[in-house]
PQR file with spaces between the fields and no chain letter, atoms N, CA, C, O and H, PARSE charges and radii, in Angstrom:
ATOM       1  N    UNK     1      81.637   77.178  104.023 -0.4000 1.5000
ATOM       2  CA   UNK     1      81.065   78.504  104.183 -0.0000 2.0000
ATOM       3  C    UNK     1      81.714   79.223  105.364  0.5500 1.7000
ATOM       4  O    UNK     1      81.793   78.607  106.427 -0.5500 1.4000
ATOM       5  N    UNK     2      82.160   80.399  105.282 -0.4000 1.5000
ATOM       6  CA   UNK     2      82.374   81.276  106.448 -0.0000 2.0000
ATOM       7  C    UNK     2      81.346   82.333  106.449  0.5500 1.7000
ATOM       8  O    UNK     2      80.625   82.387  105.453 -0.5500 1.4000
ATOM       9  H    UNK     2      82.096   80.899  104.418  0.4000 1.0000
ATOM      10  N    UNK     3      81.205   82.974  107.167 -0.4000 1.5000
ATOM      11  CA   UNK     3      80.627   84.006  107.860 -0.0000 2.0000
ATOM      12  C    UNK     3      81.036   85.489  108.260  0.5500 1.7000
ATOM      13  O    UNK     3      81.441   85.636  109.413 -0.5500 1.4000
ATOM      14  H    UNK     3      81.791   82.930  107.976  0.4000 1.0000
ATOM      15  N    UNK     4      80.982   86.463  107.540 -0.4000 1.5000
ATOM      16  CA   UNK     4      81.276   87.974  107.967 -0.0000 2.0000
ATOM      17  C    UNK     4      81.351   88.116  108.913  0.5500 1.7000
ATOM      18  O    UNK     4      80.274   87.889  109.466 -0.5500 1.4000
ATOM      19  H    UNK     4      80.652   86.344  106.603  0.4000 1.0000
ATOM      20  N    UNK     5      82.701   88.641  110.082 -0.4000 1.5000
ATOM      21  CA   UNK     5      82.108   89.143  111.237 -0.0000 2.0000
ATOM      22  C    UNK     5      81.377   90.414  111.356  0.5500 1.7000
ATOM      23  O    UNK     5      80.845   90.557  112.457 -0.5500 1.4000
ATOM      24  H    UNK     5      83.576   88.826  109.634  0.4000 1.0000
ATOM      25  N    UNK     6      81.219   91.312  110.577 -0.4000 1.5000
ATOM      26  CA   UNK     6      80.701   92.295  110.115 -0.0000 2.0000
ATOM      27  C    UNK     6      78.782   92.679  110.344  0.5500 1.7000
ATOM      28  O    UNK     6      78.012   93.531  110.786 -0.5500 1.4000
ATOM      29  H    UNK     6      81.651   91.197  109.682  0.4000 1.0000
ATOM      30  N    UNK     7      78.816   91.648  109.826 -0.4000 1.5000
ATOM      31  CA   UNK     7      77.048   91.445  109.523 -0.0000 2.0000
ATOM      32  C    UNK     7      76.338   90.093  109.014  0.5500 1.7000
ATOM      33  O    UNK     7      75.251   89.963  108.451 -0.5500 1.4000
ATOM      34  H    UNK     7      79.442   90.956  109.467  0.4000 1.0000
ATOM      35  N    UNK     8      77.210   89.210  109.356 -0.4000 1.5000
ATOM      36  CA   UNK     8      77.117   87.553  109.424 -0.0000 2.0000
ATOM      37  C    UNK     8      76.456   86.622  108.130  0.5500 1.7000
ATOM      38  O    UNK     8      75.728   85.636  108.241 -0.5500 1.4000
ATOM      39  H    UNK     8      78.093   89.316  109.814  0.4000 1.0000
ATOM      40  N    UNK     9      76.811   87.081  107.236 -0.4000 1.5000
ATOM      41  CA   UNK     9      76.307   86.927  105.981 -0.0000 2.0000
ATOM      42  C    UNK     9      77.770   85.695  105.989  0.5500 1.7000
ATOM      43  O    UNK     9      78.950   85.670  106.339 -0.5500 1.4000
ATOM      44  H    UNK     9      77.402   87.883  107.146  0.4000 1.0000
ATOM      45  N    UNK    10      76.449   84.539  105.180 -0.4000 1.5000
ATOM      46  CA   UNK    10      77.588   83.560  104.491 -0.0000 2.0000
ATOM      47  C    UNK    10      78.394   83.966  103.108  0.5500 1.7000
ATOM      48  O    UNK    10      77.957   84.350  102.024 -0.5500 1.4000
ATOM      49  H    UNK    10      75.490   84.559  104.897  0.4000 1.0000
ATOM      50  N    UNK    11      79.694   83.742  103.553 -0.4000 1.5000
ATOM      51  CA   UNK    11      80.156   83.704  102.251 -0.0000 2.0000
ATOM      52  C    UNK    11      81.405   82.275  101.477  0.5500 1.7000
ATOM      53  O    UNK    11      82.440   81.838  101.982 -0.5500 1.4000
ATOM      54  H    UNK    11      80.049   83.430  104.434  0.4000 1.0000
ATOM      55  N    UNK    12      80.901   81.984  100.461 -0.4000 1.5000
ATOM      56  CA   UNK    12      81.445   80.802   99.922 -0.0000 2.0000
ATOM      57  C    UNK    12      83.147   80.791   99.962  0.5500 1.7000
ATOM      58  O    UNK    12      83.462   81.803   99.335 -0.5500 1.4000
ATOM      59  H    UNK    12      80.060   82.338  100.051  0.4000 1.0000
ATOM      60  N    UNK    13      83.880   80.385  100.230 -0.4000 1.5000
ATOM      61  CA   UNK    13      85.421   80.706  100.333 -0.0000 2.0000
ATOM      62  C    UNK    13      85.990   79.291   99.920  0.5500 1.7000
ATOM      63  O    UNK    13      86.766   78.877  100.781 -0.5500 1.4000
ATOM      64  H    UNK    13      83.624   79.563  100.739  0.4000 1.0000
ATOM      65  N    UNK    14      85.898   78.794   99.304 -0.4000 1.5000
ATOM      66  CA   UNK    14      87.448   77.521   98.825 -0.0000 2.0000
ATOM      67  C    UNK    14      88.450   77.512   98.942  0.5500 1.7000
ATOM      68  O    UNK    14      89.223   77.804   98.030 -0.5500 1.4000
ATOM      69  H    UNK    14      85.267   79.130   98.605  0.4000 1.0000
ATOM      70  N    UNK    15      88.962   77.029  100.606 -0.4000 1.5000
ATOM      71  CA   UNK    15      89.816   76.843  100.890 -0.0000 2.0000
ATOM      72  C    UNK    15      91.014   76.334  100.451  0.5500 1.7000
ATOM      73  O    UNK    15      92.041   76.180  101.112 -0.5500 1.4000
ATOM      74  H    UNK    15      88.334   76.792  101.347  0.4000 1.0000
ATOM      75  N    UNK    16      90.840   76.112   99.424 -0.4000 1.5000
ATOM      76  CA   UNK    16      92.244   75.413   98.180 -0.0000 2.0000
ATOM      77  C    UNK    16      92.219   76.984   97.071  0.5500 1.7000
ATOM      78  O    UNK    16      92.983   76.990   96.105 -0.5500 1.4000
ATOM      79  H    UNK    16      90.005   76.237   98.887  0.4000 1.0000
ATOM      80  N    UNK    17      91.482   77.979   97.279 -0.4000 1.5000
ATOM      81  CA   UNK    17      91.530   78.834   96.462 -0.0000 2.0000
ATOM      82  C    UNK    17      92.139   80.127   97.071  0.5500 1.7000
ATOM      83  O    UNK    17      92.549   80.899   96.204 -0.5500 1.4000
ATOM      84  H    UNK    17      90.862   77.974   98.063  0.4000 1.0000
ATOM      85  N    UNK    18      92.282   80.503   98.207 -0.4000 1.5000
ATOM      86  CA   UNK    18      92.616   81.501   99.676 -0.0000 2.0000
ATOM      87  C    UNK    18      93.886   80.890   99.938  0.5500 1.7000
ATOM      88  O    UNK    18      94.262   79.818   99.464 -0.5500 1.4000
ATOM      89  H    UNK    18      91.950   79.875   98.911  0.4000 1.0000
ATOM      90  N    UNK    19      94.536   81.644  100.733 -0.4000 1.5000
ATOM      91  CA   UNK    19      95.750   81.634  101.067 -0.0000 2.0000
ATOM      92  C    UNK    19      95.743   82.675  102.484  0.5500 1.7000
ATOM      93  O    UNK    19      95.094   83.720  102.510 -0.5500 1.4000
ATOM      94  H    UNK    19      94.231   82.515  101.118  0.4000 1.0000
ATOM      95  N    UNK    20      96.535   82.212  103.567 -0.4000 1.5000
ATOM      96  CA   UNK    20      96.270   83.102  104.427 -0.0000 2.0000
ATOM      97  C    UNK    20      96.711   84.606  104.439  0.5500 1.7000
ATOM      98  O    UNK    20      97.876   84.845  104.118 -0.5500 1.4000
ATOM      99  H    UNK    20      97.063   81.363  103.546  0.4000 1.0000
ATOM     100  N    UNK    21      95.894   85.626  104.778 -0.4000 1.5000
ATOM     101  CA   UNK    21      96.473   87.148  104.950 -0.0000 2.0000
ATOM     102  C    UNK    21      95.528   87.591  103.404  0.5500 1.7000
ATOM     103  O    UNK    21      95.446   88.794  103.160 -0.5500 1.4000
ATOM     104  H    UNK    21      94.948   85.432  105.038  0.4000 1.0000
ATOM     105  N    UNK    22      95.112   86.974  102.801 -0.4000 1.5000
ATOM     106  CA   UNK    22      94.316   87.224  101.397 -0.0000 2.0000
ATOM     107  C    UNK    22      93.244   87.849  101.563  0.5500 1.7000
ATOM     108  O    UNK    22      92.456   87.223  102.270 -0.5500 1.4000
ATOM     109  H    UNK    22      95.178   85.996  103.000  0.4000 1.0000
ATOM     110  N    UNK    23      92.789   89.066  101.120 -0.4000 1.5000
ATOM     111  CA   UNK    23      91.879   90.343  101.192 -0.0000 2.0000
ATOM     112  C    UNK    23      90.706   89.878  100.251  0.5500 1.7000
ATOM     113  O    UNK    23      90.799   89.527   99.075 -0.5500 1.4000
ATOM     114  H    UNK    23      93.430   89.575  100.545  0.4000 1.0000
ATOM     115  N    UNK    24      89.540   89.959  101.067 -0.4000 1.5000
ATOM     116  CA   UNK    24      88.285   89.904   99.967 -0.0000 2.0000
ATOM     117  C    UNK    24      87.549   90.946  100.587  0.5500 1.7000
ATOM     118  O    UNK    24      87.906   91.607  101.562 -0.5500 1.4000
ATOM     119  H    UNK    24      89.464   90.245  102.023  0.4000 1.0000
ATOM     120  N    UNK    25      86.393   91.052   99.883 -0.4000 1.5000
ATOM     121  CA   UNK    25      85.361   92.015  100.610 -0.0000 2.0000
ATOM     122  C    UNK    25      83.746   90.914  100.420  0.5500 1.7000
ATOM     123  O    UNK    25      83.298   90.185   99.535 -0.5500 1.4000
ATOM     124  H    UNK    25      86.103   90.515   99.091  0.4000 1.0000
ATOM     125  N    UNK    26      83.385   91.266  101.548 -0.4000 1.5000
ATOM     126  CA   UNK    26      81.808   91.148  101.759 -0.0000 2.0000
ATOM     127  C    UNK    26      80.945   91.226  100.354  0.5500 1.7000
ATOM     128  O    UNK    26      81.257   91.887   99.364 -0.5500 1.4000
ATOM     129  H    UNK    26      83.749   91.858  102.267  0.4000 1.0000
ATOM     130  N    UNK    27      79.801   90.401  100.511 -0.4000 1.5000
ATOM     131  CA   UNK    27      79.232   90.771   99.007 -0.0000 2.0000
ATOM     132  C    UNK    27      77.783   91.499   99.664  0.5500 1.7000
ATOM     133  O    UNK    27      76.918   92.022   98.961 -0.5500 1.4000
ATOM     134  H    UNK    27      79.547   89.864  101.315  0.4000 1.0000
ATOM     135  N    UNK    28      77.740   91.411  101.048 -0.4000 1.5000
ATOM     136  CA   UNK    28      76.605   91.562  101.720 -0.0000 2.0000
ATOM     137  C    UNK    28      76.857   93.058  101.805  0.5500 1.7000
ATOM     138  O    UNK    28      76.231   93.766  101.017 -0.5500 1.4000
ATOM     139  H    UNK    28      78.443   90.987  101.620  0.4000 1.0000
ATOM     140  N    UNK    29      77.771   93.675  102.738 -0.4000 1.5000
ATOM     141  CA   UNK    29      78.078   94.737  103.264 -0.0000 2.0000
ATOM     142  C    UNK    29      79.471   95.171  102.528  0.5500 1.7000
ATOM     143  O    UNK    29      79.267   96.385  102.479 -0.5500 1.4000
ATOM     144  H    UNK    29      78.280   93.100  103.378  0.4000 1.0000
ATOM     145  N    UNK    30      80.450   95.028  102.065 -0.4000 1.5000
ATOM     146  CA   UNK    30      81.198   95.229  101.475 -0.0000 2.0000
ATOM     147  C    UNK    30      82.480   95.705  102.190  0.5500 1.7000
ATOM     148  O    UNK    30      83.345   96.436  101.707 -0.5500 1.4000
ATOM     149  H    UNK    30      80.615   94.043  102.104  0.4000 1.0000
ATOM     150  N    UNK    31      82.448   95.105  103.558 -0.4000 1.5000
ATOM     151  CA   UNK    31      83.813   95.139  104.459 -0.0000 2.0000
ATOM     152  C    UNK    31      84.648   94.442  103.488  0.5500 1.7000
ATOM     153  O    UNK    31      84.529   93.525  102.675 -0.5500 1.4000
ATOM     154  H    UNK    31      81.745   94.512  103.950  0.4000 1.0000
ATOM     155  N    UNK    32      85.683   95.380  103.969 -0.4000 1.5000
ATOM     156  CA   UNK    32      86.916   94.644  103.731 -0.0000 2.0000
ATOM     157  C    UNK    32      87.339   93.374  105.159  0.5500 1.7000
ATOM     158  O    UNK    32      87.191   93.500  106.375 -0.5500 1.4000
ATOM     159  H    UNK    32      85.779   96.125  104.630  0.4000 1.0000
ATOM     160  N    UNK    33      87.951   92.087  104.251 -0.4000 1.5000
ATOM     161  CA   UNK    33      88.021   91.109  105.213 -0.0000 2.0000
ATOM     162  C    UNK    33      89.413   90.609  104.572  0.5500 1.7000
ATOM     163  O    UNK    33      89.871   90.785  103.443 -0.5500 1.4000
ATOM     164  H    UNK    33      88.071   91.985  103.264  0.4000 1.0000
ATOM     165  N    UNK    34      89.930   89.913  105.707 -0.4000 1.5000
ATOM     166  CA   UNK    34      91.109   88.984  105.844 -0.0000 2.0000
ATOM     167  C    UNK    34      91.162   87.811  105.724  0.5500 1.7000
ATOM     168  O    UNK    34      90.103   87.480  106.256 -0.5500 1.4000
ATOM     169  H    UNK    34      89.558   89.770  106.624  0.4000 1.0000
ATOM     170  N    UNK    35      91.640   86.901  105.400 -0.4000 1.5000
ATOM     171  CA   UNK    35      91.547   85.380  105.448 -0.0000 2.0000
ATOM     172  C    UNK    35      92.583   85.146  106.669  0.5500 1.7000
ATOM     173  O    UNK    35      93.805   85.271  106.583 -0.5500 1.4000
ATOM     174  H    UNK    35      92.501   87.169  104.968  0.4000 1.0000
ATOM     175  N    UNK    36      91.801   84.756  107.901 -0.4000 1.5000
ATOM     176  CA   UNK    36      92.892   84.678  108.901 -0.0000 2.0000
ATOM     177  C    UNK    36      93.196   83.345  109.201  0.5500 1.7000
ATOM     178  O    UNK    36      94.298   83.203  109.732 -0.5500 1.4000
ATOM     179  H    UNK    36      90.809   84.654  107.971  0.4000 1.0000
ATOM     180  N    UNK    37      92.535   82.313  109.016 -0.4000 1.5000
ATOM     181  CA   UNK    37      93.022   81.055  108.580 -0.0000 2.0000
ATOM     182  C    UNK    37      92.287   79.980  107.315  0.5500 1.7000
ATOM     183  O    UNK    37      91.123   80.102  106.933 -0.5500 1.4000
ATOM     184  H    UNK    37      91.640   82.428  108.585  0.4000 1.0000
ATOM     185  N    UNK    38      93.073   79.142  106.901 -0.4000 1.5000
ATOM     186  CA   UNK    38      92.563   78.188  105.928 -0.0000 2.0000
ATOM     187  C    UNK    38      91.523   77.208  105.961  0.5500 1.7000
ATOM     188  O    UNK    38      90.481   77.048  105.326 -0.5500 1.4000
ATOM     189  H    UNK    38      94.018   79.043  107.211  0.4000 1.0000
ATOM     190  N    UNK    39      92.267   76.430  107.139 -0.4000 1.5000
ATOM     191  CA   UNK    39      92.103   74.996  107.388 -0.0000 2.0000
ATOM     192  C    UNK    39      90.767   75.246  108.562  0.5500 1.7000
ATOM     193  O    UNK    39      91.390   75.842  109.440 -0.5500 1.4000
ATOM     194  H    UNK    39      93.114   76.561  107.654  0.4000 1.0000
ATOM     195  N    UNK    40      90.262   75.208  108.743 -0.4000 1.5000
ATOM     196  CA   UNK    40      88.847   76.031  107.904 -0.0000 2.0000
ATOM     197  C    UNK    40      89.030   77.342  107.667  0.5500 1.7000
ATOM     198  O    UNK    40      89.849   78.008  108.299 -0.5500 1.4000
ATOM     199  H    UNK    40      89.756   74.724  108.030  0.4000 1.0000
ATOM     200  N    UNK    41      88.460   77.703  106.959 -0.4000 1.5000
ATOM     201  CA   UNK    41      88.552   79.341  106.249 -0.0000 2.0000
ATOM     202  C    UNK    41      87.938   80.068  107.022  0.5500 1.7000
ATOM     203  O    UNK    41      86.722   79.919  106.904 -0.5500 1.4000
ATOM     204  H    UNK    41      87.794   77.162  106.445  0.4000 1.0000
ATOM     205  N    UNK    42      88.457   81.338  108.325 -0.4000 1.5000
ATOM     206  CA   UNK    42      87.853   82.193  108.858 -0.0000 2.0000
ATOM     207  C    UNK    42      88.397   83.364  108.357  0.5500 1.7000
ATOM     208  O    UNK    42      89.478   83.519  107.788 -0.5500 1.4000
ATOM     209  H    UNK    42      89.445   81.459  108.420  0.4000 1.0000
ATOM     210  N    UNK    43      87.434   84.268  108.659 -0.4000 1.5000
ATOM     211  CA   UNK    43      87.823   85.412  108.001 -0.0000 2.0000
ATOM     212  C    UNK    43      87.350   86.426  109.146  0.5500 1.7000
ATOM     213  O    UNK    43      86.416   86.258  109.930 -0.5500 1.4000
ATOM     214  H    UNK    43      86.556   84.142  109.122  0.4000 1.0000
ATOM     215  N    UNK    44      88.301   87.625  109.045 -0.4000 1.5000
ATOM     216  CA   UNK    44      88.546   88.716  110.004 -0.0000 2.0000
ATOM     217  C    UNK    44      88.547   89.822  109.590  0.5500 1.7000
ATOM     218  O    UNK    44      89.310   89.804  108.624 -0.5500 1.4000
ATOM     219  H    UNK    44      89.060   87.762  108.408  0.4000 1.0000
ATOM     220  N    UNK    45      88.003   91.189  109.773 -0.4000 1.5000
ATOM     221  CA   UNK    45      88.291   92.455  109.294 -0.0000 2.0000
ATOM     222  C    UNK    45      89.614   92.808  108.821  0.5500 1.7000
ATOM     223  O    UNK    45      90.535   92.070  109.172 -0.5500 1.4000
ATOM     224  H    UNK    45      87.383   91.205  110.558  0.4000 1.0000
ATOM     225  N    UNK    46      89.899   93.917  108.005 -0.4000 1.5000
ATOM     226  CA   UNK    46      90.952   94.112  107.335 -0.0000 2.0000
ATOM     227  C    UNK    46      91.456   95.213  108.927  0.5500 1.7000
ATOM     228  O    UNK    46      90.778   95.765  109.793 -0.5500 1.4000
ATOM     229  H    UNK    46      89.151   94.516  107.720  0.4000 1.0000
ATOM     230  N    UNK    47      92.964   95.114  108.673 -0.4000 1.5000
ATOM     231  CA   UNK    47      93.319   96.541  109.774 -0.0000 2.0000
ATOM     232  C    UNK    47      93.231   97.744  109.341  0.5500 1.7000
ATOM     233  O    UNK    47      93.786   98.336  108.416 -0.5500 1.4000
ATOM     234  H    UNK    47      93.515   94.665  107.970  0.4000 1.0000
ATOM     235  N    UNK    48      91.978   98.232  110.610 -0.4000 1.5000
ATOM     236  CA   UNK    48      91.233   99.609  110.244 -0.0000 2.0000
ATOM     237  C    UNK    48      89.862   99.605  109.944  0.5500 1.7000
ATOM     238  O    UNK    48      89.139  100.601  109.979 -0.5500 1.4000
ATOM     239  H    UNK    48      91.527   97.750  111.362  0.4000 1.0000
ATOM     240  N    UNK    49      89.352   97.915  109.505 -0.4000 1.5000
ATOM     241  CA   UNK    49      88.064   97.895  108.487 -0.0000 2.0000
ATOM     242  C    UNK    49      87.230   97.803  109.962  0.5500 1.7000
ATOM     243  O    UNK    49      86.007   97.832  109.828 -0.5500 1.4000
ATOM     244  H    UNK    49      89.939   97.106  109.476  0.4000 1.0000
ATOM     245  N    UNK    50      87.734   97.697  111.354 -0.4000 1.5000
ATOM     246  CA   UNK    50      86.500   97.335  112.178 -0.0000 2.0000
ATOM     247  C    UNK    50      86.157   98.203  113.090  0.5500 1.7000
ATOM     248  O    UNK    50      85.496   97.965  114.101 -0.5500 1.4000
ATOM     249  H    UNK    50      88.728   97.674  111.463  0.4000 1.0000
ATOM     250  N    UNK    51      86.708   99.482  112.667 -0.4000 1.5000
ATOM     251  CA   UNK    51      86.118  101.031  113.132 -0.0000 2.0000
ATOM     252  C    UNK    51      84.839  101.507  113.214  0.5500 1.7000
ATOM     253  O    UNK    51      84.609  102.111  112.166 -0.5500 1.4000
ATOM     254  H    UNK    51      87.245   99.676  111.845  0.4000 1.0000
ATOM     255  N    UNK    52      83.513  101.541  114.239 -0.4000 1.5000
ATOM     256  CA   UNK    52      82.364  101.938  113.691 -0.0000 2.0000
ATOM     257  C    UNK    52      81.680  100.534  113.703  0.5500 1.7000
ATOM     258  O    UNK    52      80.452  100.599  113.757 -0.5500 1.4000
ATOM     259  H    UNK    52      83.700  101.051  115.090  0.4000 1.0000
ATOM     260  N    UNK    53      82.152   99.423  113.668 -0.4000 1.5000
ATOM     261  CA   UNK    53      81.151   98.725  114.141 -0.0000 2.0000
ATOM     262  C    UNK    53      80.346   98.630  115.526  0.5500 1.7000
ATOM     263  O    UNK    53      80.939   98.663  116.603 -0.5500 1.4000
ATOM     264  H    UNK    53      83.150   99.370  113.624  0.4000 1.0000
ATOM     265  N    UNK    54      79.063   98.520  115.430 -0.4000 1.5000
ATOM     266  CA   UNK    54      78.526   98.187  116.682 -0.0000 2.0000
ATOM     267  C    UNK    54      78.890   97.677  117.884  0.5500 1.7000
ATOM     268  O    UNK    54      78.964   96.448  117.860 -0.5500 1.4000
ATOM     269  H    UNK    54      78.580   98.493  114.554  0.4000 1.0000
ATOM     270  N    UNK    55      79.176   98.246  119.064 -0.4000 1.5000
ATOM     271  CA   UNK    55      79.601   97.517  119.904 -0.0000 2.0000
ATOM     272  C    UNK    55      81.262   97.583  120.326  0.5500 1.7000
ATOM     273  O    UNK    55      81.897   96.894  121.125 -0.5500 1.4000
ATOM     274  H    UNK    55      79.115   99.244  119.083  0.4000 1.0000
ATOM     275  N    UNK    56      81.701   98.751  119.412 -0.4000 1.5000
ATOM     276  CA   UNK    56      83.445   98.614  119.241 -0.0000 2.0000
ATOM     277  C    UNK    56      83.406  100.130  119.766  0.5500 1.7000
ATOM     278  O    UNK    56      84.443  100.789  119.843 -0.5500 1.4000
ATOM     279  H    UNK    56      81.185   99.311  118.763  0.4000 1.0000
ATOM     280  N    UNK    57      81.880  100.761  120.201 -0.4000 1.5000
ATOM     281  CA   UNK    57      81.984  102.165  121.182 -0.0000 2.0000
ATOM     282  C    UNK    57      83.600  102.285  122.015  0.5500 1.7000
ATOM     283  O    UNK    57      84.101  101.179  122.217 -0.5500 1.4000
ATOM     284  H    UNK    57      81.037  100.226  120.139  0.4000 1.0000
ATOM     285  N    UNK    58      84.040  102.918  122.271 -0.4000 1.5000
ATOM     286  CA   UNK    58      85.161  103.631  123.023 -0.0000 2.0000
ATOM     287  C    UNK    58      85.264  104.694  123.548  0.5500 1.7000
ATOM     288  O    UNK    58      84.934  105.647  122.842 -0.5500 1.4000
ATOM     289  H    UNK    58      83.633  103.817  122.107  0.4000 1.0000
ATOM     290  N    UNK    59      85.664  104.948  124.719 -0.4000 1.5000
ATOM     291  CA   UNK    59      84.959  105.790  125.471 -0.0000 2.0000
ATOM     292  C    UNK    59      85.911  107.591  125.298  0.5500 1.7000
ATOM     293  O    UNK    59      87.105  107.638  125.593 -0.5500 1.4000
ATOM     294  H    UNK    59      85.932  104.174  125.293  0.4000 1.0000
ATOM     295  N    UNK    60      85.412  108.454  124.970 -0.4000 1.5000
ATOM     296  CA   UNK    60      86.282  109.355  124.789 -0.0000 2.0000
ATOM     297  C    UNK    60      87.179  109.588  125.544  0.5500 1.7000
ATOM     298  O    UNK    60      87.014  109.411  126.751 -0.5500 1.4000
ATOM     299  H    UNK    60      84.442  108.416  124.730  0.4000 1.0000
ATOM     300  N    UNK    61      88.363  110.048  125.038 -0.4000 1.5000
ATOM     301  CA   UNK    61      89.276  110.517  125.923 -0.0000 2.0000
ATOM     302  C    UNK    61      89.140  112.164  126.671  0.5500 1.7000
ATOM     303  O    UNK    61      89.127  113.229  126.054 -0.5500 1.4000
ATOM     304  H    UNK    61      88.497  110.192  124.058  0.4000 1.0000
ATOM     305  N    UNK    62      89.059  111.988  128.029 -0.4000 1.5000
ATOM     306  CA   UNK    62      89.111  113.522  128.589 -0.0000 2.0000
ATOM     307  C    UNK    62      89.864  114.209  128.906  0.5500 1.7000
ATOM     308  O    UNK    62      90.843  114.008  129.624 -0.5500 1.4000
ATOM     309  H    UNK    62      89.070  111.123  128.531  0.4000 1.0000
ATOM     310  N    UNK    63      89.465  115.250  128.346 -0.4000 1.5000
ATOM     311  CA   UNK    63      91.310  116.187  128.975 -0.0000 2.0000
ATOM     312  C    UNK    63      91.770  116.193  130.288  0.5500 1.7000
ATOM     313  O    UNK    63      90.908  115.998  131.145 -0.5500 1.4000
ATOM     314  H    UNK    63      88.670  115.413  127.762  0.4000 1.0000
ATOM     315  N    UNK    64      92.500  116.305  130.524 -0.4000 1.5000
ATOM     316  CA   UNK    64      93.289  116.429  131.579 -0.0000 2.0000
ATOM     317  C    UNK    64      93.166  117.551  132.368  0.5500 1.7000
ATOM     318  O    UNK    64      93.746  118.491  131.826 -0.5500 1.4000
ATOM     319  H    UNK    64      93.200  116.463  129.827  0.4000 1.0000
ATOM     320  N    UNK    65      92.545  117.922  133.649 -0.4000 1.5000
ATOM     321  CA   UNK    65      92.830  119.286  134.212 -0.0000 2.0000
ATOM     322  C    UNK    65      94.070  119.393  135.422  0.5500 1.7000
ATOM     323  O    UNK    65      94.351  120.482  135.923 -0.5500 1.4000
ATOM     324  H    UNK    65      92.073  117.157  134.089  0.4000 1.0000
């Protein structure tokens, strides 16, 4: 089992079935995710998919006077 970093929902992954860099989505929340390694199967947001999550605030940029 891995885990969304998204919203931490298990999800079943068979590691003889994944391949690394392999795109799934969430069945919970429906992020897009990465298979960032096999040997155990973790999985990571897609690039771009972790915009807007909680906690990923950034602080505006101010103009310059």
């Amino acid at each position: 089992m891995s885990c969304c970093p998204a919203c931490d929902a298990e999800i079943d992954v068979d590691e003889f079935d994944v391949d690394r860099d392999d795109e799934l989505s969430c069945p919970e929340c429906g992020t897009n995710l990465v298979v960032a390694s096999v040997a155990p199967v973790a999985l990571a947001p897609s690039p771009g998919e972790s915009e807007g999550w909680p906690g990923d605030e950034q602080e505006e940029a101010k103009p310059f006077h």
